[in-house]
N, C-alpha and C positions, 0 to 999 in steps of 0.2 A: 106949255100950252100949245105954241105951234108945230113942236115936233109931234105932239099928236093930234092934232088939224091937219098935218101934213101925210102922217103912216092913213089917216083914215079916209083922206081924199087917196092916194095912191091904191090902198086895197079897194073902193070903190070902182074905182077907174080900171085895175086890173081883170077884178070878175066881171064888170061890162065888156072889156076887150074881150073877156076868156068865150063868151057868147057870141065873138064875132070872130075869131079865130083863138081857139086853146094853145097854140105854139106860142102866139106871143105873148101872152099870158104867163106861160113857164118859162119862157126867158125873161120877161119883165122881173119874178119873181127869185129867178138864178141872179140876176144882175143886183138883186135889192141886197140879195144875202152873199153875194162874190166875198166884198172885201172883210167881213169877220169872218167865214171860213177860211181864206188864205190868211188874217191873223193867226185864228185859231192853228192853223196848221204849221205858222212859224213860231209860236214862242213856245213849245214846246222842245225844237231842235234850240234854240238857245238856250234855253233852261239847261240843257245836255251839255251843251257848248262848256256854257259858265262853272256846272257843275264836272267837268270834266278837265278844267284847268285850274279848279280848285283842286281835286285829289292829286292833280300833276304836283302841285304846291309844297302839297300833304306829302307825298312821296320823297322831296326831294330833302325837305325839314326830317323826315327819319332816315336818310342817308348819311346827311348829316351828323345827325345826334348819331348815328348807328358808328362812321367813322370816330366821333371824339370818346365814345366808347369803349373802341377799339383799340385807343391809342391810350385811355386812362388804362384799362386791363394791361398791356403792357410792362 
């Protein structure tokens, strides 16, 4: 209930400003949405991260299996 008593006072508050100067307005509006686009723009490189040191994983369990293989052909 007050986070939105709160977004509805701030967008209020923002198009009054936007009527007395539009620049601060679009930064008041850059600033509301900053920190979920730099989310947004980090967990994706993790996602990468994690799924990248999992194949490293993967890789190294069929060297493995690939050497005892190796060694049973023998």
């Amino acid at each position: 209930m007050m986070n939105t008593v709160s977004k509805i006072l701030f967008w209020i508050f923002t198009i009054a400003l936007g009527f007395v100067n539009p620049l601060i307005s679009v930064a008041m509006v850059i600033l509301y949405y900053l920190p979920g686009i730099i989310q947004s723009a980090i967990t994706p490189c993790e996602e990468i991260s994690q799924n990248h040191s999992l194949h490293d994983e993967q890789n190294q369990n069929m060297n493995k299996f690939s050497n005892y293989t190796k060694e049973e052909m023998r």
